[in-house]
C-alpha positions in Angstrom: -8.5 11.9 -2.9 -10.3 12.4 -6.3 -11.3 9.1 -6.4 -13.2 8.8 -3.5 -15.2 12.3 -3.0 -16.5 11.7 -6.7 -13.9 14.5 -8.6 -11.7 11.8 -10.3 -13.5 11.9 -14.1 -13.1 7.5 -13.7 -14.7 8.2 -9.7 -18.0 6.9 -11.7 -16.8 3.6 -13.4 -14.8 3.1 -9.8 -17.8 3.2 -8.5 -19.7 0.9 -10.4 -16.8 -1.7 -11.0 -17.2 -1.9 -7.1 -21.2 -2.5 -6.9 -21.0 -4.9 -9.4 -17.9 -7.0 -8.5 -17.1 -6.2 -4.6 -18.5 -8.4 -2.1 -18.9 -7.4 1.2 -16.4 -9.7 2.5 -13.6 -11.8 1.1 -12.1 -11.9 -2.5 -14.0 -11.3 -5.8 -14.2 -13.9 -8.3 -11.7 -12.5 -10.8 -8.1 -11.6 -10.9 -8.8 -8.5 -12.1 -11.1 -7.1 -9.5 -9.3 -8.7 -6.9 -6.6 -5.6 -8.2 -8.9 -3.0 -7.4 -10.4 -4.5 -4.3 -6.6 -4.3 -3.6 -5.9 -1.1 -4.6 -9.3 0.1 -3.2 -7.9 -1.4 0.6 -4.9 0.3 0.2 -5.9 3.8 -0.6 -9.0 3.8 1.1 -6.8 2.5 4.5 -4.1 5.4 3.4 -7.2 8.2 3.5 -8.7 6.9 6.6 -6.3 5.7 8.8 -2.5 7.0 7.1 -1.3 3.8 7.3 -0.9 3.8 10.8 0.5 0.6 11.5 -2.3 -1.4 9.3 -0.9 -4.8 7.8 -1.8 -4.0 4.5 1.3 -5.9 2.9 -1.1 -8.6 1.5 -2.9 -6.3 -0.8 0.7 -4.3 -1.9 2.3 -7.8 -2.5 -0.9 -8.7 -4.8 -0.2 -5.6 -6.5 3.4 -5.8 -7.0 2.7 -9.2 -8.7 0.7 -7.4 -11.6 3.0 -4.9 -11.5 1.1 -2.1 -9.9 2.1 0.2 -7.2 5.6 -1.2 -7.4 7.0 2.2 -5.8 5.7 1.5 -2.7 7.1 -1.3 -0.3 6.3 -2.5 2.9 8.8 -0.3 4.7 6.6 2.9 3.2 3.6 1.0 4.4 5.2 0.5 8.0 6.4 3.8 8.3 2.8 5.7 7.0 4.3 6.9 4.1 1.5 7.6 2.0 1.6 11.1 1.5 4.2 10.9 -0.9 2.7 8.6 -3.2 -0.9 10.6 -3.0 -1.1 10.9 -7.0 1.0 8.0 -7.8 -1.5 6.0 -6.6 -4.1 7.8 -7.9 -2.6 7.3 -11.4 -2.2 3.5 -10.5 -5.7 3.0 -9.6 -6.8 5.0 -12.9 -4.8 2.1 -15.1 -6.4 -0.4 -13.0 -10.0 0.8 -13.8 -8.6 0.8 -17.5 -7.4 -2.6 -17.4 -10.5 -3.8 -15.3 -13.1 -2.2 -17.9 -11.2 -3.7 -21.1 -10.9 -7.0 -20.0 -14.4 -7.0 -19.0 -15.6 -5.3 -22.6 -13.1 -8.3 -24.2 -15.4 -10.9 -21.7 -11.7 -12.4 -20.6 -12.1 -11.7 -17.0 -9.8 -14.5 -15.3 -11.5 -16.5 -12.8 -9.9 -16.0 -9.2 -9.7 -19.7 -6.8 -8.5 -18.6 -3.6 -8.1 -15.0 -1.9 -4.7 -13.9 -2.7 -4.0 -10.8 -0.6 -4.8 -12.8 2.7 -2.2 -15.6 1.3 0.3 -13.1 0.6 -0.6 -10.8 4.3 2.7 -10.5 6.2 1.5 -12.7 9.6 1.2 -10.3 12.4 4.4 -11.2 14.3 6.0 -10.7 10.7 4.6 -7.2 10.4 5.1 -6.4 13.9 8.5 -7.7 13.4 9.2 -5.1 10.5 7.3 -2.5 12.5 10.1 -2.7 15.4 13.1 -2.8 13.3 12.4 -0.1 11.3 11.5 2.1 14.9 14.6 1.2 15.7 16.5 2.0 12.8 14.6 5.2 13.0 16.0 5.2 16.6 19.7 4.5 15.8 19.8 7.1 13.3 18.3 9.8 15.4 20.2 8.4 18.8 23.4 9.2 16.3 22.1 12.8 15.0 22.0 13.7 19.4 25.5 11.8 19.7 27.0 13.6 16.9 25.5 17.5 18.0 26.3 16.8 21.5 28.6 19.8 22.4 31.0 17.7 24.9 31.9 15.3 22.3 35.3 16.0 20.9 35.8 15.3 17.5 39.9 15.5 18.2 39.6 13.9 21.4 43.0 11.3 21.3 43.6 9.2 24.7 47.2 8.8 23.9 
C-alpha cells in the first residue's frame, strides 16, 4: 500500500495527477486518466473493503482493454483475491502514472466522450450471478473434499 500512505517514490505525482484530473464524480475527460481513476477504484476498493463482493468489473474490464492489470479477472475480483496481486498492482499502477505523465508532457492526452467503466460494469444480477456460481463451485469442491475423507465410504465398495 505504498501508494496510498505516501512511501511509493511516484505516491507524489499519484497524487497530483488526481487533483488535477479527478473529478469528484463521474469520468475524467481523457482516456488516460480515466486509467488511473480506474486503477485508483480498484486498489483503493482492494485496501478498504478486500474486494468483498464490490462490482468493480467495470473498472478491470477498462483496464484489460489497455492492457493493464490483465492478471486479474473477474473471478479474483468475486472471490476477494487481492492479496495476491498486492505488488502486481502496485507495479501496474506505477506504468500507469508513467504513461499518464508522458502523454501529458507530449500534450496528446486523448479526449474521453462517455464513461467507460460504468458501460463496461457487469449489471448487478450479472455480478451477483457470478458471485453464486463461483460459491458454489467453491461448494462442490469442498462438499467433494468431506465426501471423499468421509471414513464410511468404501473406496472397494462393489454391489455385485
Amino acid at each position: 500500500m505504498p501508494f496510498y500512505d505516501g512511501t511509493h517514490e511516484k505516491s507524489k505525482d499519484l497524487e497530483r495527477l488526481l487533483k488535477q484530473y479527478m473529478p469528484s464524480v463521474g469520468p475524467t475527460d481523457y482516456e488516460e486518466t480515466e486509467l488511473l481513476r480506474a486503477a485508483n477504484r480498484l486498489m483503493y476498493d482492494w485496501y478498504n473493503n478486500g474486494w468483498n463482493g464490490n462490482n468493480k468489473t467495470g473498472e478491470l474490464a477498462f483496464l484489460h482493454e489497455y492492457g493493464c492489470f490483465t492478471r486479474i479477472s473477474f473471478e479474483d475480483l468475486a472471490l476477494g483475491l487481492g492479496e495476491k496481486f498486492e505488488d502486481y498492482m502496485d507495479n501496474e499502477l506505477e506504468d500507469i502514472i508513467d504513461h499518464v505523465i508522458k502523454v501529458e508532457e507530449d500534450g496528446e492526452l486523448t479526449p474521453l466522450d462517455s464513461d467507460p467503466i460504468s458501460e463496461l460494469s457487469l449489471s448487478s444480477l450479472e455480478w451477483d450471478d457470478l458471485q453464486k456460481n463461483l460459491e458454489d463451485e467453491e461448494a462442490s469442491v469442498e462438499d467433494y473434499k468431506d465426501f471423499m475423507d468421509d471414513e464410511d465410504f468404501d473406496y472397494n465398495d462393489d454391489d455385485e
